[in-house]
C-alpha positions as CSV (number, residue, x, y, z in Angstrom):
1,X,-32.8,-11.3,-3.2
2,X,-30.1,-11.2,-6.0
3,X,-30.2,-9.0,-8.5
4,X,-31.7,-10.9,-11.6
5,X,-31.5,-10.7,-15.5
6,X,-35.5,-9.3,-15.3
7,X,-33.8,-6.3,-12.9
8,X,-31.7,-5.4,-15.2
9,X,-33.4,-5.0,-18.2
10,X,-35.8,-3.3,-16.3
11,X,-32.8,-1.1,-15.4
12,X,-31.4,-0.7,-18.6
13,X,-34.8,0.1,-19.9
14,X,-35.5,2.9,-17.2
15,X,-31.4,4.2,-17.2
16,X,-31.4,4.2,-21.5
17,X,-35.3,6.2,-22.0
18,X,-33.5,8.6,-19.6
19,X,-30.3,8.9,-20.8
20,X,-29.0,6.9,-23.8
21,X,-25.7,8.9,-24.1
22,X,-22.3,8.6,-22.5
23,X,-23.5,8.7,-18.9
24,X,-26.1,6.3,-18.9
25,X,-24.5,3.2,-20.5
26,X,-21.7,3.7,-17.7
27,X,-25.0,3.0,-15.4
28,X,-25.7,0.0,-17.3
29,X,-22.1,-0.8,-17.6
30,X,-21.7,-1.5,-13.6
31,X,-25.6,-3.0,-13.6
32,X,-23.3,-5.1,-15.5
33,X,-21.6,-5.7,-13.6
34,X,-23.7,-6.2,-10.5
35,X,-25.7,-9.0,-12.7
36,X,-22.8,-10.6,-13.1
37,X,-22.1,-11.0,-9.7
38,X,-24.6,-13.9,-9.1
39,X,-24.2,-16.8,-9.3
40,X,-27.4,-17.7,-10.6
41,X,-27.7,-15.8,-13.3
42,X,-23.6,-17.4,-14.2
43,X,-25.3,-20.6,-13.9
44,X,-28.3,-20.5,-15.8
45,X,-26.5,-18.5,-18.7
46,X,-23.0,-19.0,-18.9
47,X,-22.0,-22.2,-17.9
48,X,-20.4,-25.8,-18.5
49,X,-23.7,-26.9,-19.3
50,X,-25.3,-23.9,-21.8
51,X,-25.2,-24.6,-25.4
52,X,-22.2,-23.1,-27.5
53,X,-23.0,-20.1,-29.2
54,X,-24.5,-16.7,-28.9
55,X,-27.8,-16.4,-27.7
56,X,-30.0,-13.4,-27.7
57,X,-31.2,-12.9,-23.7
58,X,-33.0,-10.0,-24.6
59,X,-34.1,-7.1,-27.3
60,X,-35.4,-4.0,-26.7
61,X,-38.3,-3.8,-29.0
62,X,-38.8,0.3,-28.4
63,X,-35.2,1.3,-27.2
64,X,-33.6,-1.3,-29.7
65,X,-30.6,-2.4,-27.0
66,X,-29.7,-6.3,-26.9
67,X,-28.6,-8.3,-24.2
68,X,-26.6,-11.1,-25.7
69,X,-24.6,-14.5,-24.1
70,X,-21.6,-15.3,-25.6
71,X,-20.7,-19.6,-25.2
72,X,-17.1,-19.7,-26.4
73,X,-15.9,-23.4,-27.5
74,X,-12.8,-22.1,-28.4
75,X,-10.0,-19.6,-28.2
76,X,-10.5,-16.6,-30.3
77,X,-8.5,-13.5,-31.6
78,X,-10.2,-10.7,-33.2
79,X,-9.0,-8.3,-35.6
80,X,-9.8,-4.6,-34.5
81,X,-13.2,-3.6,-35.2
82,X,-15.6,-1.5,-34.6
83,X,-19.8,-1.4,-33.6
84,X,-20.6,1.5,-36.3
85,X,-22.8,3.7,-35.1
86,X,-23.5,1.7,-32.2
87,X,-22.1,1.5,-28.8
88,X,-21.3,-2.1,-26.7
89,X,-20.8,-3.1,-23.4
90,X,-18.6,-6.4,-22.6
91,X,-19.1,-8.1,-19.2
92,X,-16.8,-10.9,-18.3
93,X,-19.0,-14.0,-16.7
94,X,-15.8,-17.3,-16.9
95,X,-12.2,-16.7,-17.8
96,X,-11.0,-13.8,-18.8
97,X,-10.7,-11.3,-22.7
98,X,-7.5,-9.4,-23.3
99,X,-8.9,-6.0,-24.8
100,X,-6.7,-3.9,-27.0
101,X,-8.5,0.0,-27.9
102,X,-7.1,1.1,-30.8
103,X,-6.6,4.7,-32.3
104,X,-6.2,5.9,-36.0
105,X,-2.7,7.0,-36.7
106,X,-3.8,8.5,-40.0
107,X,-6.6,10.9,-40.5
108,X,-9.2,8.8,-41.9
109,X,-9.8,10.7,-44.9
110,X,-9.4,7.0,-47.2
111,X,-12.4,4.8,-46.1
112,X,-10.4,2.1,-47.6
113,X,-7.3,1.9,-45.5
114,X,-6.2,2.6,-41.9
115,X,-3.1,2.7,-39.6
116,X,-3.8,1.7,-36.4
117,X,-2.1,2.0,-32.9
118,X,-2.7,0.4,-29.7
119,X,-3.9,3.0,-27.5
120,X,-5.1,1.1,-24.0
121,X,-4.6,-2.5,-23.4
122,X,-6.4,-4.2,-20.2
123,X,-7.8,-7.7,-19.2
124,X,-11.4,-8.4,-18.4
125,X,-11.7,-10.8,-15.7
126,X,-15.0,-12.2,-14.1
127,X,-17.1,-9.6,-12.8
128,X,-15.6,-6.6,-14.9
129,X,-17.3,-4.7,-18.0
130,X,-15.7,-2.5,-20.5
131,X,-17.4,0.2,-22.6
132,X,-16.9,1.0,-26.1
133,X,-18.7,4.2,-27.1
134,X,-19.7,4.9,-30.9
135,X,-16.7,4.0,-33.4
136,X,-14.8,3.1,-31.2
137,X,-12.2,0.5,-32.4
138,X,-11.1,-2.5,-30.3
139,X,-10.0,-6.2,-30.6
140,X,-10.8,-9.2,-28.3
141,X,-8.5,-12.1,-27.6
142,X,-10.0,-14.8,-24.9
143,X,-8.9,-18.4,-24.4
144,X,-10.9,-21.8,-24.7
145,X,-14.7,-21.3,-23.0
146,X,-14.4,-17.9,-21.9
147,X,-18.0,-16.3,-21.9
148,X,-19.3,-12.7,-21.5
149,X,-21.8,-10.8,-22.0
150,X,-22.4,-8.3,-24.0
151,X,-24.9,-5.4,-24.5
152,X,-25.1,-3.1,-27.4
153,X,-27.2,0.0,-28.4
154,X,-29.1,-1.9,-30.9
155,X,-28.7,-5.4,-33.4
156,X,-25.0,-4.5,-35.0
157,X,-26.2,-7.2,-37.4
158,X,-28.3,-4.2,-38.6
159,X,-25.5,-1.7,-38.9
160,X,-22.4,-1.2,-41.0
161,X,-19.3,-2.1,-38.8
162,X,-16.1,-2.3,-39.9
163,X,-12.9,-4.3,-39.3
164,X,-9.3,-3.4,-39.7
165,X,-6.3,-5.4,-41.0
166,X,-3.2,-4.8,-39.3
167,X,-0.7,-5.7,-41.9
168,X,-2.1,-4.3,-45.1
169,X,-4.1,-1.6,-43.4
170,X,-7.4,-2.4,-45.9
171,X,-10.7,-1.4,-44.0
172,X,-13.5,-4.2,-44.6
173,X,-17.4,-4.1,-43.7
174,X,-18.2,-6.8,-41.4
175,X,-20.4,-9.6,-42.0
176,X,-23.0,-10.1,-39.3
177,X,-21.6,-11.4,-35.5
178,X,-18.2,-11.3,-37.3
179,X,-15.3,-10.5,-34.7
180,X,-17.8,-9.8,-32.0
């Protein structure tokens, strides 16, 4: 029997009330991964034939983790951003997303303004899931229907996040599933 969207919540559920640091979302990062290896699951939530758009697979309603489809229409870069005090997970289920992590050149004493530098760049492709712990800073650059899924620590619509402008360095809040 495949391992099914049910399995891994139950998973993530078990792995997160255990250990919700570090450690454990690199358990629920190659569950992940493992989920995204059938093709059912691909089928049923990430194909031709879903609607465009993000869709909310699942919410944790004690632990507060989401499990979330992303339907790409079209390409999309992001600027660098971050998930605030939250932590996400980015599977790849059709295509591929370019990742960039960034680090702070400055010392992040002026909440208003940051230098950035690229400090890993990699490609998702089907299959694959990439972590990004608390504050970290990343940008996403896919092509035209890509989808992936993505699980985060809790509803980032709920949290401050910020994004990052390259040329003029300003620092911005995010609105809600901006640049995600």
């Amino acid at each position: 029997m495949a391992y099914d969207l049910d399995q891994f919540i139950s998973d993530c559920r078990s792995i997160l009330a255990r250990d919700p640091g570090p450690a454990g979302r690199e358990e629920v990062r190659t569950r992940l991964e493992r989920l995204l290896g059938n093709p059912d699951f691909i089928r049923r939530h990430c194909s031709e034939d879903t609607p465009r758009g993000l869709h909310v697979l699942y919410e944790d309603p004690k632990l507060g983790f989401q499990v979330l489809a992303h339907i790409n229409d079209k390409a999309r870069v992001s600027p660098p951003h971050d998930h605030g005090a939250s932590w996400a997970i980015y599977g790849q289920a059709t295509h591929y997303t370019d990742m960039i992590e960034w680090e702070r050149e400055d010392d992040g004493s002026d909440p208003k303004h940051a230098k950035l530098k690229p400090a890993k760049k990699y490609r998702l492709t089907p299959g694959h899931a990439g972590i990004y712990q608390d504050g970290k800073i990343h940008s996403i650059d896919y092509p035209d229907y890509a989808r992936f899924i993505r699980v985060t620590g809790t509803n980032l619509d709920q949290i401050h996040r910020v994004r990052f402008d390259l040329k003029t360095g300003e620092v911005q809040p995010m609105t809600p599933q901006q640049a995600t």
